[in-house]
ROSE-4610 file (N, C-alpha, C; in Angstrom, 1 decimal, always signed):
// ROSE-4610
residu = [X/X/X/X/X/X/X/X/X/X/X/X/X/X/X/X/X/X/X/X/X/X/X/X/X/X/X/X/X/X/X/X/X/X/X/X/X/X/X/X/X/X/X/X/X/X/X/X/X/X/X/X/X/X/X/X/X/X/X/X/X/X/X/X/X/X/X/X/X/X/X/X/X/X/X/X/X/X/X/X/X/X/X/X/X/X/X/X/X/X/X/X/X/X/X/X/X/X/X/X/X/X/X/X/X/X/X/X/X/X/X/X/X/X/X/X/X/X/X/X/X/X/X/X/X/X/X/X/X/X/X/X/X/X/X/X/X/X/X/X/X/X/X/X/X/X/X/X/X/X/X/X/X/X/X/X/X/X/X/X/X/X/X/X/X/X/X/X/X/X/X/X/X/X/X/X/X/X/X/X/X/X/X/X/X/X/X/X/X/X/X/X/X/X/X/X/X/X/X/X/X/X/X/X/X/X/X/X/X/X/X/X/X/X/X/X/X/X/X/X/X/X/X/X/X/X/X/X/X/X/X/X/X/X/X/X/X/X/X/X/X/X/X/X/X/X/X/X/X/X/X/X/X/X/X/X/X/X/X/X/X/X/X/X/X/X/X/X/X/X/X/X/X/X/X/X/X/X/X/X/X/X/X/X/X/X/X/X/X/X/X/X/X/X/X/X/X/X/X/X/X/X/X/X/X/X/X/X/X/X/X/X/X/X/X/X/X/X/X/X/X]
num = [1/1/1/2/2/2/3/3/3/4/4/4/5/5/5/6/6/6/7/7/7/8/8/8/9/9/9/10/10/10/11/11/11/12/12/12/13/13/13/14/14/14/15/15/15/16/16/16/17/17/17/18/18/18/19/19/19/20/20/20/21/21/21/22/22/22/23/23/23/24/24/24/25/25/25/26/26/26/27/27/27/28/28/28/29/29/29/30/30/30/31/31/31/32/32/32/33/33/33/34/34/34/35/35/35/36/36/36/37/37/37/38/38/38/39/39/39/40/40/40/41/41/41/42/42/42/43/43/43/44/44/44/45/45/45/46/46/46/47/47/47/48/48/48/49/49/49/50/50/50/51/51/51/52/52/52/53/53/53/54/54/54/55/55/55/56/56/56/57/57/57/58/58/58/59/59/59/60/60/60/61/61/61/62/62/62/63/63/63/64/64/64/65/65/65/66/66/66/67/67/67/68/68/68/69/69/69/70/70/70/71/71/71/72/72/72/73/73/73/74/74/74/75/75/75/76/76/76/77/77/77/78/78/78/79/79/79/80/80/80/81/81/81/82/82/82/83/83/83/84/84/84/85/85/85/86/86/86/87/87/87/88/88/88/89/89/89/90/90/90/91/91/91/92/92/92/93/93/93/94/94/94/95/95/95/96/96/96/97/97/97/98/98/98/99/99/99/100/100/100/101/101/101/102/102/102/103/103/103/104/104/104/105/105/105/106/106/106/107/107/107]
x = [+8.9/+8.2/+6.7/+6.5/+4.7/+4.2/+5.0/+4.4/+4.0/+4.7/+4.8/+3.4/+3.8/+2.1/+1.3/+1.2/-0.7/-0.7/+0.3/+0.3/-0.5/-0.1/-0.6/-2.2/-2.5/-4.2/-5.1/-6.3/-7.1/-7.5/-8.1/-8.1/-9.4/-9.5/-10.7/-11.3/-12.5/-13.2/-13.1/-12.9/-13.0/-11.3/-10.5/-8.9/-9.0/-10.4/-9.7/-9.9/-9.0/-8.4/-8.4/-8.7/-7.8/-6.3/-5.3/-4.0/-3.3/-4.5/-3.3/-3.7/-2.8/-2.5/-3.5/-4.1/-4.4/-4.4/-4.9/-5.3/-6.3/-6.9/-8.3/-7.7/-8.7/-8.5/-8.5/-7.7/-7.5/-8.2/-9.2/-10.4/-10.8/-11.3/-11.9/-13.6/-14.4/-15.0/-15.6/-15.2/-16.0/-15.5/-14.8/-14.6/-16.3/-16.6/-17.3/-18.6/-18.9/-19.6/-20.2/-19.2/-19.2/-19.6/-19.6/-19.2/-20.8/-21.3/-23.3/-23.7/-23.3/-23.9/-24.4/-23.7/-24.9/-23.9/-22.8/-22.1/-22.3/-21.9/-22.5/-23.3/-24.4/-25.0/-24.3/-24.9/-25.0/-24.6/-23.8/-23.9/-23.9/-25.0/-25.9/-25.8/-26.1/-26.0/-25.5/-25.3/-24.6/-23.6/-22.5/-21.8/-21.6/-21.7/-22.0/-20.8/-20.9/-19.9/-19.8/-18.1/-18.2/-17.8/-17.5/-16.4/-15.2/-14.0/-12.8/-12.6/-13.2/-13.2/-12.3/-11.9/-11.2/-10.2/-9.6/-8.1/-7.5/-8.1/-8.3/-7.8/-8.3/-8.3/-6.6/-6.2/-4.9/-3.5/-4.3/-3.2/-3.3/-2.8/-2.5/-2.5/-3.7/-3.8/-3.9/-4.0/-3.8/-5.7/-6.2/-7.4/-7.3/-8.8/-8.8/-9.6/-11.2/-12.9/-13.0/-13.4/-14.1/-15.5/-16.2/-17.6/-18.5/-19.0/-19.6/-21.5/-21.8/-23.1/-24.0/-25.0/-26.1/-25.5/-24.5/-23.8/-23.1/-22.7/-22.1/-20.9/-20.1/-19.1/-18.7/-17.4/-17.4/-17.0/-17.8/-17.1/-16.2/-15.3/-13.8/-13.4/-13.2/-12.6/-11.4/-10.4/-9.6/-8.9/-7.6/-6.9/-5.5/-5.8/-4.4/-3.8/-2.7/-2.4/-3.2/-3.9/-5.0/-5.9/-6.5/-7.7/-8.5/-9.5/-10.1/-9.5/-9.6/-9.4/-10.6/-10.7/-12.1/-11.9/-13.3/-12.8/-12.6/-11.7/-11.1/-11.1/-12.0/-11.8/-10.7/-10.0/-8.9/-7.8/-7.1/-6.7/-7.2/-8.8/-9.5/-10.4/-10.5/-11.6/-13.2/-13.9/-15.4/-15.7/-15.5/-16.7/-15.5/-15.6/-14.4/-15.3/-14.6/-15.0/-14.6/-15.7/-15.8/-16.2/-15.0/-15.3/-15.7/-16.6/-16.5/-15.7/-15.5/-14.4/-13.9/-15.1/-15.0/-14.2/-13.8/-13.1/-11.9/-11.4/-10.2/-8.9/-8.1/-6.9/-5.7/-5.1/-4.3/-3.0/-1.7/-0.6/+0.6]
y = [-75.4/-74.1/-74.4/-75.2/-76.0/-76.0/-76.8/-77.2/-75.8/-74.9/-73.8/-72.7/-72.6/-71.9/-72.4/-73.6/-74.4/-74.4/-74.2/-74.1/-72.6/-71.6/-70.5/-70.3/-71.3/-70.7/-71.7/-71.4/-72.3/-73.4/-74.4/-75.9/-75.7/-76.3/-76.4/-77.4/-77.6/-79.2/-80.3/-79.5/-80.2/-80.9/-80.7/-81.7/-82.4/-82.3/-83.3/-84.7/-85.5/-87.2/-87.7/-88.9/-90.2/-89.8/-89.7/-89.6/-88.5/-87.3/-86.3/-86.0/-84.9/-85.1/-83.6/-83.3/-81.7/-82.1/-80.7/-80.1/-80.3/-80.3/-80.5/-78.9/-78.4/-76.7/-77.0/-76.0/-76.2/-75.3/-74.4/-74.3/-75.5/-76.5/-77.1/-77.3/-76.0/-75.2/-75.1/-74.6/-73.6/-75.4/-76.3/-77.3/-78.0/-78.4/-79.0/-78.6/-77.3/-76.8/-76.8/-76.6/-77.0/-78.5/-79.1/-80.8/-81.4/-80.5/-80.6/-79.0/-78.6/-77.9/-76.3/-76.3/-75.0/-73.6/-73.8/-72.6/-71.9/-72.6/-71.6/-72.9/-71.9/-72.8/-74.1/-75.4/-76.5/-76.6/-77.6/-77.7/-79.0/-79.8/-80.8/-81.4/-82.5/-82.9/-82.9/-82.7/-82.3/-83.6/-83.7/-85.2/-85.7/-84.9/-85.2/-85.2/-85.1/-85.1/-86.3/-86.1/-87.6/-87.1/-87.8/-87.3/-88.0/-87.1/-87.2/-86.7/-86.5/-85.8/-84.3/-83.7/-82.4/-83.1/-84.4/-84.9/-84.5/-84.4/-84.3/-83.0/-81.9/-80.7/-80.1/-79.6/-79.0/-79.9/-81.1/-82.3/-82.8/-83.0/-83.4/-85.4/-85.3/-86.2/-86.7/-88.0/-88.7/-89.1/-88.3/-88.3/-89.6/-90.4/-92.1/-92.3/-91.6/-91.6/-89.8/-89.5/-88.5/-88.7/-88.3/-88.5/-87.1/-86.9/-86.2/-86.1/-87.8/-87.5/-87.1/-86.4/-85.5/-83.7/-83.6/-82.4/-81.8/-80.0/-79.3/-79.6/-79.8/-80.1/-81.4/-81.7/-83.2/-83.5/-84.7/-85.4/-86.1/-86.2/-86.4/-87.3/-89.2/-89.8/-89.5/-89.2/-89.0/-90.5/-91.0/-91.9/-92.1/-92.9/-93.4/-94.6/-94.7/-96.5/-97.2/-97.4/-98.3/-98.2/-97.2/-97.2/-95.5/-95.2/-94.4/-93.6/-92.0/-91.6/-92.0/-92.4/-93.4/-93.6/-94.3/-94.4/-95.8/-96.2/-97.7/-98.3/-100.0/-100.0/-101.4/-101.6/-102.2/-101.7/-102.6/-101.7/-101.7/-102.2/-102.4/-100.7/-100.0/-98.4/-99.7/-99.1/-99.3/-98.4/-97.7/-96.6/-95.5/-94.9/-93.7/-92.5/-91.4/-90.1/-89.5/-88.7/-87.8/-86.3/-85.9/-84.3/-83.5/-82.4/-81.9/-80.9/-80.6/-80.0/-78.6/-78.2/-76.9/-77.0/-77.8/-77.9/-78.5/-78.1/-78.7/-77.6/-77.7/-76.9/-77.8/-76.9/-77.1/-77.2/-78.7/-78.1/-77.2]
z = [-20.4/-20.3/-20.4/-21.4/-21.3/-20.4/-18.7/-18.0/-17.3/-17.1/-16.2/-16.8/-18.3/-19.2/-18.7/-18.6/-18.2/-16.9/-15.8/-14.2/-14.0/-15.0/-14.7/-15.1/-16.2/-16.4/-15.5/-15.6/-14.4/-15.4/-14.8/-14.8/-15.7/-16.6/-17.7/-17.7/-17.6/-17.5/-18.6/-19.5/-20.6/-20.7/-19.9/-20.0/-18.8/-18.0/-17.1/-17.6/-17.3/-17.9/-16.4/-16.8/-16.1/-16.0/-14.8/-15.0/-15.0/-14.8/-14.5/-13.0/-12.7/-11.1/-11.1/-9.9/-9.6/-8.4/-7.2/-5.9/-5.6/-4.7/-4.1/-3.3/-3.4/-2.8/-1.5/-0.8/+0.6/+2.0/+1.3/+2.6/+2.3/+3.3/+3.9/+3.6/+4.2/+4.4/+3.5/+2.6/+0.6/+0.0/+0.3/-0.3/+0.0/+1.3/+1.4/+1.3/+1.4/+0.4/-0.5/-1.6/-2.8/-3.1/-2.4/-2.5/-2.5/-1.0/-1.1/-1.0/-2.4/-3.0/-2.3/-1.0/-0.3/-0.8/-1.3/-1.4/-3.2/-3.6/-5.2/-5.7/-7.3/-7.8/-8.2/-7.9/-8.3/-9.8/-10.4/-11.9/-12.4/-11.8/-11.3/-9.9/-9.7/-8.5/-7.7/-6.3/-5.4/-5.5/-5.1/-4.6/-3.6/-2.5/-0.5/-0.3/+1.0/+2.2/+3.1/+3.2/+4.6/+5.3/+6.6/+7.2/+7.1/+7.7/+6.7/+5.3/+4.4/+3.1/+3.4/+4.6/+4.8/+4.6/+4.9/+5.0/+3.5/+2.5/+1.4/+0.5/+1.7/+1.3/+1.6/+0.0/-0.4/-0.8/-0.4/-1.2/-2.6/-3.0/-4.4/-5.1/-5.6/-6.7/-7.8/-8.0/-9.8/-9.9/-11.0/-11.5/-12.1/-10.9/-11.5/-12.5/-12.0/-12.6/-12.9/-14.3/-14.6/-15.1/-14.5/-15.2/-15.2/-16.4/-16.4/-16.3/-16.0/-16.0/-15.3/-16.0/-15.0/-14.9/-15.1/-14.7/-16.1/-16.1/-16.7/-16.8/-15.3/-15.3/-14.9/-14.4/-14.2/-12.8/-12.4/-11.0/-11.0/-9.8/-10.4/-9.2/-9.4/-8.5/-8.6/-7.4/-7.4/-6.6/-7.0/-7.0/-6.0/-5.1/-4.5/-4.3/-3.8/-4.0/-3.7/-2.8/-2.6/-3.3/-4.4/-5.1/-4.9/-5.2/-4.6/-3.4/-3.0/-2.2/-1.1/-0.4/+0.4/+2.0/+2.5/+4.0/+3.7/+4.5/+4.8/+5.8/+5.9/+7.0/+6.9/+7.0/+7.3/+5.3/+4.9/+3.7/+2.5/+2.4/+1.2/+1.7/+0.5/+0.8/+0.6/+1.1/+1.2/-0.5/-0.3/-1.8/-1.6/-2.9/-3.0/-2.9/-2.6/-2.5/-4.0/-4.4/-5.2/-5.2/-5.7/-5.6/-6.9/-6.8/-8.1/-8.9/-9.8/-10.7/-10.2/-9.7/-9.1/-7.4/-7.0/-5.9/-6.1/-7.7/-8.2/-8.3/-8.2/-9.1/-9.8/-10.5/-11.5/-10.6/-10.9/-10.0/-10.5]
């Protein structure tokens, strides 16, 4: 029943960890956004956009990097078998994508 109470309230910055799993929200759109900053105020630095970063949008991952510096809330590497959710060019990622907290949900 635990799991199902905390499914229902929204995702609080202050639990995000290394190792739990959430959503990357699935507009696209208000994701990327959010990501460089043009859709609501900033709560510090933007984190940018790649391309491919939409592949991203509404699937579900294991939180690798939380950091909170510079910002209110926190930036959030998110984690897959290879490492980083990232572009790759053969099966090592180059640099991981980070999203911020606010383009997160709870699963």
């Amino acid at each position: 029943m635990d799991v199902l109470e905390r499914r229902g309230r929204p995702l609080d910055p202050n639990e995000m960890v290394p190792g739990m799993w959430v959503r990357v929200k699935s507009d696209a759109m208000k994701v990327k956004n959010m990501c460089t900053g043009e859709d609501v105020p900033s709560y510090g630095y933007p984190v940018g956009w790649e391309p491919g970063m939409e592949e991203a949008c509404g699937k579900c991952f294991r939180v690798c990097v939380v950091s909170r510096d510079y910002r209110t809330t926190p930036v959030v590497g998110l984690s897959v078998p290879n490492g980083l959710v990232a572009i790759a060019h053969g099966a090592h990622p180059i640099y991981g994508w980070y999203f911020p907290f606010e383009t997160l949900a709870r699963l």
